[in-house]
C-alpha positions as CSV (number, residue, x, y, z in Angstrom):
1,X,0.0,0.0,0.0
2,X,2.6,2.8,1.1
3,X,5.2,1.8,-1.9
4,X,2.1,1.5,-4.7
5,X,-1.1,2.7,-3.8
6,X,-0.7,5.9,-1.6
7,X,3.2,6.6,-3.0
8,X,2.7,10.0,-4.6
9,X,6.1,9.1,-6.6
10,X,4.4,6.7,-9.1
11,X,1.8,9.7,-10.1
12,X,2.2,11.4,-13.6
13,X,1.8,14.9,-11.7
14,X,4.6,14.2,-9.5
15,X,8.2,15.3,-10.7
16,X,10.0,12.1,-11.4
17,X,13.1,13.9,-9.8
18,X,11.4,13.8,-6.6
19,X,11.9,9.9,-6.7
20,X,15.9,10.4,-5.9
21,X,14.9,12.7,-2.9
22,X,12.2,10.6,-1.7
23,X,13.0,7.1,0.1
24,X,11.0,4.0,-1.4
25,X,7.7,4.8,0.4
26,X,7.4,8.4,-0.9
27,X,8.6,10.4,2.0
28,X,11.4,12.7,2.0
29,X,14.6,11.4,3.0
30,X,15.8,13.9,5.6
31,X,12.1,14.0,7.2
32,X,12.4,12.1,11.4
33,X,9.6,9.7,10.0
34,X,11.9,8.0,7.2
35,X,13.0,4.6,7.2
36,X,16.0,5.7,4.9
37,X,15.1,3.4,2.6
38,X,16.9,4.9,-0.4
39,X,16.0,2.5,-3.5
40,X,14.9,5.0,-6.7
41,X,15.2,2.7,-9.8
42,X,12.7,0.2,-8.1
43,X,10.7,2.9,-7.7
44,X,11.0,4.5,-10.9
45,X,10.0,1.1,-12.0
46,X,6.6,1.0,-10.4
47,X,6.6,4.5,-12.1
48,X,7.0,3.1,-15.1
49,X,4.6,0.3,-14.5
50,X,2.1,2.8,-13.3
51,X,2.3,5.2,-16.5
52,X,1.9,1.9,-18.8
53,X,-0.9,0.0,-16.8
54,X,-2.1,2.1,-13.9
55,X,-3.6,0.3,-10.7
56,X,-3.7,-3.1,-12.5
57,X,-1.2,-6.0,-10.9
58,X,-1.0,-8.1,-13.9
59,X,1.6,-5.5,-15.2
60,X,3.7,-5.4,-12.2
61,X,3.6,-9.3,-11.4
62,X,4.8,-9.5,-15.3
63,X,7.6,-7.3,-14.6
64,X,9.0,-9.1,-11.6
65,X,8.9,-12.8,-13.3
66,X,11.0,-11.7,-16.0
67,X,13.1,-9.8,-13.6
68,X,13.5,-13.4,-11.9
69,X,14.1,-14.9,-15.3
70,X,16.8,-12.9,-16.1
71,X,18.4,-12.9,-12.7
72,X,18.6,-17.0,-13.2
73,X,20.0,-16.6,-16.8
74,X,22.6,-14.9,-15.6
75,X,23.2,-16.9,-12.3
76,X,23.3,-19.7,-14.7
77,X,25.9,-18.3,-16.8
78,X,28.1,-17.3,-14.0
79,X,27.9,-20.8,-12.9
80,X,29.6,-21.9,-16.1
81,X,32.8,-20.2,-14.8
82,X,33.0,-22.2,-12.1
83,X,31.8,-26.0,-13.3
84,X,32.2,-25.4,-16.9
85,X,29.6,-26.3,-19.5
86,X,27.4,-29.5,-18.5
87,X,24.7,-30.4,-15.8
88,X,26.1,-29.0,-12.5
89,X,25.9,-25.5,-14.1
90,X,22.5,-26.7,-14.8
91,X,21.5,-28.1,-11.4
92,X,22.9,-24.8,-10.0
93,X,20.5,-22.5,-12.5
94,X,17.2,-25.0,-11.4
95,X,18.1,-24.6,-7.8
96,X,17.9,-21.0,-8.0
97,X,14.8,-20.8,-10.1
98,X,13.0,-23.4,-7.9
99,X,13.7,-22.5,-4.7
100,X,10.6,-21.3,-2.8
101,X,12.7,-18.5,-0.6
102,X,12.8,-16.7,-3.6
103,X,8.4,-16.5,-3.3
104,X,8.2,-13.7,-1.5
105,X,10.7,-11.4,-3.7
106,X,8.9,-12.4,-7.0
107,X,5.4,-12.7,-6.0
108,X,4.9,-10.1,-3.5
109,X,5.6,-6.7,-5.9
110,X,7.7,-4.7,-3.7
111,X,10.0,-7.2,-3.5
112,X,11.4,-6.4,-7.1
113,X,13.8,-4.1,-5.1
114,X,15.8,-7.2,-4.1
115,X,15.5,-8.6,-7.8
116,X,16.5,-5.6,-9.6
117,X,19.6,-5.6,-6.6
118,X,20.6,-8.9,-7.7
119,X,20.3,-8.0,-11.2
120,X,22.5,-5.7,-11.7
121,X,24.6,-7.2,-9.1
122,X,25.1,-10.2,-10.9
123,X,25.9,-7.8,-14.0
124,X,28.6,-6.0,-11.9
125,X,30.2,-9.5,-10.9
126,X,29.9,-10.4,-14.7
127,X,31.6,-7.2,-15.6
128,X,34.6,-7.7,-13.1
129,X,35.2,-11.4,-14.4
130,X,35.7,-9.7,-17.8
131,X,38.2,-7.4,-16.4
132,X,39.8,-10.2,-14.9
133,X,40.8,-12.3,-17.9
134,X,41.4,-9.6,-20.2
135,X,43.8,-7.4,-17.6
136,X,46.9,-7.0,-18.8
137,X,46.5,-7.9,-22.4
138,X,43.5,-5.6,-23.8
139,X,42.7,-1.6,-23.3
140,X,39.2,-2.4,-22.7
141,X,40.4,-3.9,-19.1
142,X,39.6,-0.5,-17.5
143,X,35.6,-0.3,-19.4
144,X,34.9,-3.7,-18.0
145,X,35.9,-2.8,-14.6
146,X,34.2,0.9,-15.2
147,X,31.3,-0.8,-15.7
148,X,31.6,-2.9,-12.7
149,X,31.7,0.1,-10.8
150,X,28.0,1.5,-12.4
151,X,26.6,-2.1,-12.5
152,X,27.3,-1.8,-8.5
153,X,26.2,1.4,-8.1
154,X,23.0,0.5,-9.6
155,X,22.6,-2.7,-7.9
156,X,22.8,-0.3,-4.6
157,X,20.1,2.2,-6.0
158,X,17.8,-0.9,-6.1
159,X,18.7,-2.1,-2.8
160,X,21.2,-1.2,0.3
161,X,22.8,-4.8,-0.2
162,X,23.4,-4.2,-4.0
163,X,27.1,-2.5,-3.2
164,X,28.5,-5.8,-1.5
165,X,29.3,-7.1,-4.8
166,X,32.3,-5.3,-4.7
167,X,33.7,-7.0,-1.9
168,X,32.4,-10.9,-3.9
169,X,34.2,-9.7,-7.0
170,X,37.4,-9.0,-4.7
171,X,36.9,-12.6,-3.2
172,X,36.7,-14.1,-7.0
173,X,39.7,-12.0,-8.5
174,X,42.0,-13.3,-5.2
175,X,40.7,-16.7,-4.7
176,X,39.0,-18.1,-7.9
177,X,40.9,-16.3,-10.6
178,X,44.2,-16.2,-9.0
179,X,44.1,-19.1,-6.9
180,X,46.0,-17.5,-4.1
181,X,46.7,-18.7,-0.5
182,X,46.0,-16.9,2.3
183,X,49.9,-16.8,3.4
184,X,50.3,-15.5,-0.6
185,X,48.8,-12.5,-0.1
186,X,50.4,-10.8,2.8
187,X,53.7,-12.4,0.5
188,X,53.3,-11.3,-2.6
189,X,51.8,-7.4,-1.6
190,X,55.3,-7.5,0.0
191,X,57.1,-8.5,-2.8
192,X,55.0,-6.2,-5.0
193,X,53.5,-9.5,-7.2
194,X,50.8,-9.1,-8.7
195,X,50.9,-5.1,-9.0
196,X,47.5,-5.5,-11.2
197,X,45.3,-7.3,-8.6
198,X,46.1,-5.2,-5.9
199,X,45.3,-2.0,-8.0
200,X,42.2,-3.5,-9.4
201,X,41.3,-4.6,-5.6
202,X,42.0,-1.0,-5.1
203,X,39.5,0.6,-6.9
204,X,36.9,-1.6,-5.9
205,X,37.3,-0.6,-2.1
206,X,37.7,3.3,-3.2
207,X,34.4,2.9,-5.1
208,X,32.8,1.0,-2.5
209,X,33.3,3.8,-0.1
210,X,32.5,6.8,-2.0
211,X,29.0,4.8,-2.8
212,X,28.1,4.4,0.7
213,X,29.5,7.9,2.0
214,X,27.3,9.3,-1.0
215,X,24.2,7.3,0.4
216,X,25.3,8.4,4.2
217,X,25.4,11.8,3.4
218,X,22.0,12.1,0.8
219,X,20.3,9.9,3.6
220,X,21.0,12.8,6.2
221,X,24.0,10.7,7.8
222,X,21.4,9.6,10.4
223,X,20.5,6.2,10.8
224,X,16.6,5.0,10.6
225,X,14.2,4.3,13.6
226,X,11.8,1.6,13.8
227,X,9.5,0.6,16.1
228,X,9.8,-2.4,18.5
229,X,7.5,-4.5,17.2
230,X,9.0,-4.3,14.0
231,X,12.5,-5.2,15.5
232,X,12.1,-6.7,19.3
233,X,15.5,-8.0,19.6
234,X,16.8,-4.5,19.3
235,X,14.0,-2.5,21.4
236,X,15.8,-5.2,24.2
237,X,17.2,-3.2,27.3
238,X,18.9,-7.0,28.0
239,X,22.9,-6.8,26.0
240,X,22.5,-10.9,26.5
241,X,19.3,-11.1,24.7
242,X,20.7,-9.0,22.0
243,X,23.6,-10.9,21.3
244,X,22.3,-14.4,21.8
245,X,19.4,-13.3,19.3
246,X,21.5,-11.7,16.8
247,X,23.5,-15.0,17.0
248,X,20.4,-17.1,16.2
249,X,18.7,-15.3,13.7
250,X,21.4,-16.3,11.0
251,X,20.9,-19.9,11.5
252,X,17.1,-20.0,11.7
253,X,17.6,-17.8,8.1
254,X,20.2,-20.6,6.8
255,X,17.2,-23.5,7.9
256,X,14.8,-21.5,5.5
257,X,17.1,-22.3,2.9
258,X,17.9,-25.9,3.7
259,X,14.3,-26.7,4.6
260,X,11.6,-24.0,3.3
261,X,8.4,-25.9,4.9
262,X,7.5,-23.4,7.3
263,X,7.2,-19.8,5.1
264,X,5.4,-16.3,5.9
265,X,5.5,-13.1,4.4
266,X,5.2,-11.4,7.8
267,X,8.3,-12.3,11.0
268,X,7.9,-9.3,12.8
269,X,6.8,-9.6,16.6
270,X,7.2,-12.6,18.7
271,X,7.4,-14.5,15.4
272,X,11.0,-15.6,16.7
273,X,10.9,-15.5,20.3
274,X,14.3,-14.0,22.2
275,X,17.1,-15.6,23.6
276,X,17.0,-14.4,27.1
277,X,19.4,-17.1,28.5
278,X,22.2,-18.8,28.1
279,X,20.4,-22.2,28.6
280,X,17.8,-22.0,25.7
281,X,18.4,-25.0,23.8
282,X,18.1,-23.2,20.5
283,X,21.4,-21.8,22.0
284,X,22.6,-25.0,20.2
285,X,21.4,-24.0,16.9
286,X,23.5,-21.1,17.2
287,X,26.9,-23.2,18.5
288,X,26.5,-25.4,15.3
289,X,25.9,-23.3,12.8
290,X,29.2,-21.0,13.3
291,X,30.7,-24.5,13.7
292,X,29.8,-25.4,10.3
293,X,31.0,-22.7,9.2
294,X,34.3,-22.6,10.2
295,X,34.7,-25.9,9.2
296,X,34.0,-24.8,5.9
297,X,36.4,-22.2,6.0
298,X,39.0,-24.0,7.0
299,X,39.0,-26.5,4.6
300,X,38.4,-24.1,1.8
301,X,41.3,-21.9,2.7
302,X,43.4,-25.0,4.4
303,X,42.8,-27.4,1.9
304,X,43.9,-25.4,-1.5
305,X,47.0,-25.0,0.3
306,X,47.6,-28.5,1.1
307,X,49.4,-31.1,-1.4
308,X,47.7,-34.1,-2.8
309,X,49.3,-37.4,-3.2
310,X,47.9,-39.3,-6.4
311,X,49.0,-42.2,-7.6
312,X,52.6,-41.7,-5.6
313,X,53.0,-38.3,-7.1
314,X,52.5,-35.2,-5.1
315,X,50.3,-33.0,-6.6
316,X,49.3,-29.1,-6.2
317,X,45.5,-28.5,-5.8
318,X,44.6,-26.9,-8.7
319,X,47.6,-27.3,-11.2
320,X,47.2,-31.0,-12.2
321,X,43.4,-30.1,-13.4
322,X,40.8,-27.9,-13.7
323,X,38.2,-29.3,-10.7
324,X,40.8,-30.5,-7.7
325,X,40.4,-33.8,-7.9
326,X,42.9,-35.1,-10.2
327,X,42.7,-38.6,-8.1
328,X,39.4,-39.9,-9.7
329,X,39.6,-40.8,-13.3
330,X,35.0,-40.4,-13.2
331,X,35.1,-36.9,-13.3
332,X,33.4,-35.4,-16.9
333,X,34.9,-31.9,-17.2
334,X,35.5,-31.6,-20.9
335,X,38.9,-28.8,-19.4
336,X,40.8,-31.8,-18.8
337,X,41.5,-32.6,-22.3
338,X,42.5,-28.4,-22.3
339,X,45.1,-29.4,-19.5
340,X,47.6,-31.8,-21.7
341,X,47.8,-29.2,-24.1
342,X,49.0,-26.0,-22.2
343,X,52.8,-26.7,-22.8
344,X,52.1,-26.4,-26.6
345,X,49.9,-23.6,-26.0
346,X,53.2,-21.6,-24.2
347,X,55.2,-22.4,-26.9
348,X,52.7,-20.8,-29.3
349,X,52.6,-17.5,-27.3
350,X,49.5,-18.1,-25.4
351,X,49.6,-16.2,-21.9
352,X,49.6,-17.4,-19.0
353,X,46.2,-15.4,-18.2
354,X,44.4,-16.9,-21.2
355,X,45.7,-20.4,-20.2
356,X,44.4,-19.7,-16.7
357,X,40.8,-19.3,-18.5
358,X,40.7,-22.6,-20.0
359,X,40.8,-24.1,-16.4
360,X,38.3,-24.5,-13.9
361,X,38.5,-23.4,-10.5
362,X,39.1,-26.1,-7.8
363,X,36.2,-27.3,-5.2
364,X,38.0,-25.1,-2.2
365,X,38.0,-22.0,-4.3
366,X,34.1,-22.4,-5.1
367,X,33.7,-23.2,-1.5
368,X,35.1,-20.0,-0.7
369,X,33.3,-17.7,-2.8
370,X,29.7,-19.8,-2.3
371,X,30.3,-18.7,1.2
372,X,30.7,-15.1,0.4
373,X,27.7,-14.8,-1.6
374,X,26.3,-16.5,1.2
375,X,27.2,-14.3,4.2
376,X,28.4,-10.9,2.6
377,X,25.4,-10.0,0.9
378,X,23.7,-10.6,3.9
379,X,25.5,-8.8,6.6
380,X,23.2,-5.9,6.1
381,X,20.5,-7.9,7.6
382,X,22.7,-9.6,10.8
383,X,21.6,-5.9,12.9
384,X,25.9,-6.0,13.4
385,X,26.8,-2.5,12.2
386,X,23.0,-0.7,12.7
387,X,19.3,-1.9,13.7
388,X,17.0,-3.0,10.4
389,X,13.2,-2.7,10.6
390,X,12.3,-6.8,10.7
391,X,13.2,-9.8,12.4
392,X,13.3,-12.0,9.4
393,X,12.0,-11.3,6.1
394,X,12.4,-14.0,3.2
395,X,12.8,-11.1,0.3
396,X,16.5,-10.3,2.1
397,X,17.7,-14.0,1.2
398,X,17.5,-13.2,-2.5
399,X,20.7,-12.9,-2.9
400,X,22.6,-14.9,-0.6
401,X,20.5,-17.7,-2.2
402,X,22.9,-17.5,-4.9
403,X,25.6,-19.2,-2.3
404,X,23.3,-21.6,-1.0
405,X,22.9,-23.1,-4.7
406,X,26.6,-23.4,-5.0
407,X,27.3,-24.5,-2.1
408,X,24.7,-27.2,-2.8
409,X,25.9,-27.9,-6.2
410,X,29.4,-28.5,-5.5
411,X,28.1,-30.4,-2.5
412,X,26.6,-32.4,-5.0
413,X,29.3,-32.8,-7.3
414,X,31.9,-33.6,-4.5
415,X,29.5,-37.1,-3.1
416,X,29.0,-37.6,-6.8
417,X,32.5,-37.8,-7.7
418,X,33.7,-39.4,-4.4
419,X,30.9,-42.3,-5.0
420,X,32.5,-45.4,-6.0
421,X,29.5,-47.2,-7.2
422,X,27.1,-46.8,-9.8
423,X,24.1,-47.1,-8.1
424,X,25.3,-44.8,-4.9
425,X,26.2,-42.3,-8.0
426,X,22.4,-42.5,-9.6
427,X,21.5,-42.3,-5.8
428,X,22.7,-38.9,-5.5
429,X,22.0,-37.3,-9.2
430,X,18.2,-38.4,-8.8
431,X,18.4,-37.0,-5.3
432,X,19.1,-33.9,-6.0
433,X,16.6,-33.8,-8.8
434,X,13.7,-34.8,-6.2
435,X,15.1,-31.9,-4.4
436,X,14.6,-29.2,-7.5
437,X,11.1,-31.0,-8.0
438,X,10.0,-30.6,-4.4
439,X,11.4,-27.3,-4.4
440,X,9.2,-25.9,-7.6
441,X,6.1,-28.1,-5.9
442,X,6.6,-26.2,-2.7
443,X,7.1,-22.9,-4.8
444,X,3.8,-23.4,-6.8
445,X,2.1,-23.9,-3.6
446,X,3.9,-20.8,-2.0
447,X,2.6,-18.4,-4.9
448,X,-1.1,-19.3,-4.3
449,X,-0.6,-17.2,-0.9
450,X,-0.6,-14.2,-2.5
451,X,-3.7,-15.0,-4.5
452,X,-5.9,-12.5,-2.7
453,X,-5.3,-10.2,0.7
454,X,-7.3,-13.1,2.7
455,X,-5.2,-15.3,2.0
456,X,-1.7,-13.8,2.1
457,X,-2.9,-12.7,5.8
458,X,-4.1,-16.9,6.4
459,X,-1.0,-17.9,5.6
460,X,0.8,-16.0,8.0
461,X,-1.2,-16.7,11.1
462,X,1.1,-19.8,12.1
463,X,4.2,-17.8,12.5
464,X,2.6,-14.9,13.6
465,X,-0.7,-15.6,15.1
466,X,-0.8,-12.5,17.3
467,X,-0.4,-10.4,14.5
């Protein structure tokens, strides 16, 4: 209602400059009443949609399914970087297309500000992987990274979270397309290696922070008030309840992901009650899910810098193929047959950069940069550097989604590859396509909730009954 119906931003009698002083619900942006909320090309969108269609959904509900299409095409083509061409790029794109997380931000209308974000972040990311392999041997380096830089800005001016793509294209350039160590970086900055990386890294974290002290300053460099209800966690006088909450509320959003069977468009309230002690068992919940985590991190930043013995030859993760598991002779990457014919490539003045293209990146390297699309974008959210106006909301996980599929499809890939048998193979392939089926069922069934205002408000009372 406040973003469509009553927004005097969408009406043709309205300046459409007003929309970059406004915040997205119409109200100015230095006014005490603002939630700061600074997203104008969503809501020159709705403009748009308003001008062509007026008051009529169909329009706007047309808009934000191609939005989602396009959002998977790309996905799905970024995926190809990092398992090449054949079916885990393809179980990576259905993932994100099926997954019923992803309801709220296509089917509910306002949440096309999280779409469009990941739009044109994904188009930033794109932009900076262009940069990456053509640095250093083509002028049109600096456009590609230029247009990173709007690409992110963009991304930003459709949602808050849009400019952490910045920081994911730094992960990719360092980890995925350089396939450093941690100990090499701190190294070869010393050594001045790598003068390129460290410039282009450079200029992603100056742009970074003129974007956000440019949003700082047009947003009145105050930060946003909400009520308690909308935020109780926050509203707490308690610094124990706080932090234990806080703690939780990432892993009850990481179960939404694993196991989308309890959805609502509305968390606010008591939806998630607080931690008020140290003995609340969900307390355990919290201690496992930061476990897992660092587990993953070590063994993605561990284990690329660990040997491999194969076949009584020590090996380098990474170098003897594309994938990081040179030791099974199963896997079907069509880059291996690129790998016996690097030597001749040298010889015939191929660089090492364009070499470095034909190969795919190892399973620690995806590890790592799933895990940054899966907690970066998503800091924003986690209340750590200021207060946000809800306790969960689905639309947020957009983005981080993105990590989840990877995680999940090199997850995947890694049982697949390890299986020794056939029938523990076909076990796991038609596993995970159950798992895309169940996830579209559960998504057809999710959109139905938005159906009518009864409804949407039904299907909410079981997480928030006192609503």
């Amino acid at each position: 209602s406040r973003a469509i119906k009553t927004n005097q931003d969408l009406l043709p009698e309205t300046p459409w400059i007003h929309i970059f002083y406004n915040d997205f619900w119409g109200t100015l942006l230095t006014h005490s009443g603002s939630h700061k909320s600074y997203r104008p090309l969503c809501t020159l969108s709705f403009r748009i949609n308003h001008a062509v269609g007026g008051m009529d959904p169909w329009g706007y509900h047309l808009v934000n399914v191609l939005l989602h299409a396009a959002v998977t095409g790309l996905f799905t083509n970024f995926s190809r970087i990092l398992f090449g061409d054949g079916y885990w790029t393809l179980i990576a794109g259905l993932l994100f297309a099926s997954h019923p997380i992803h309801t709220e931000a296509v089917a509910g209308i306002v949440g096309r500000a999280d779409i469009g974000a990941c739009l044109f972040f994904l188009l930033s990311l794109m932009c900076y992987v262009k940069h990456c392999s053509t640095r250093g041997s083509s002028p049109s380096t600096w456009g590609w990274i230029l247009g990173a830089g709007l690409c992110a800005g963009c991304s930003m001016l459709w949602k808050e979270q849009g400019v952490t793509v910045l920081a994911i294209s730094a992960v990719y350039d360092i980890f995925v397309f350089h396939r450093l160590k941690m100990h090499q970086i701190i190294s070869a900055l010393y050594k001045r290696k790598n003068l390129t990386l460290f410039f282009s890294i450079g200029l992603l974290t100056s742009w970074g922070t003129a974007l956000l002290g440019v949003r700082l300053y047009w947003m009145g460099n105050k930060p946003p008030s909400f009520s308690n209800s909308d935020n109780p966690a926050a509203d707490s006088d308690s610094f124990l309840t706080r932090t234990l909450t806080f703690f939780y509320l990432p892993t009850k959003n990481l179960w939404l992901l694993l196991c989308p069977d309890t959805l609502s468009f509305d968390w606010s309230m008591d939806a998630v009650p607080l931690l008020k002690a140290v003995s609340d068992w969900r307390n355990l919940h919290t201690v496992a899910f930061y476990a897992g985590l660092l587990l993953l991190a070590c063994f993605s930043l561990k284990g690329s810098s660990n040997e491999r013995e194969c076949n009584g030859k020590t090996l380098m993760n990474g170098k003897q193929n594309a994938n990081g598991h040179s030791c099974h002779p199963e896997m079907e990457y069509k880059t291996l047959e690129a790998k016996s014919s690097f030597a001749s490539k040298e010889e015939n003045g191929l660089k090492k950069h364009e070499i470095q293209k034909l190969q795919l990146p190892s399973t620690e390297n995806i590890v790592i940069l799933s895990l940054s699309l899966l907690i970066v974008p998503f800091v924003p959210a986690t209340n750590l550097f200021f207060y946000v106006g809800f306790v969960i909301a689905e639309r947020v996980l957009y983005v981080p989604s993105m990590g989840f599929c990877l995680l999940v499809t090199v997850g995947v890939r890694a049982l697949y590859v390890k299986a020794q048998k056939r029938f523990l193979k076909n076990l796991v392939f038609c596993s995970t396509a159950a798992l895309i089926v169940f996830y579209g069922l559960k998504t057809v069934v999710r959109n139905g909730d938005w159906q009518n205002e009864e409804m949407l408000y039904r299907s909410g009372i079981k997480v928030n009954p006192a609503k």
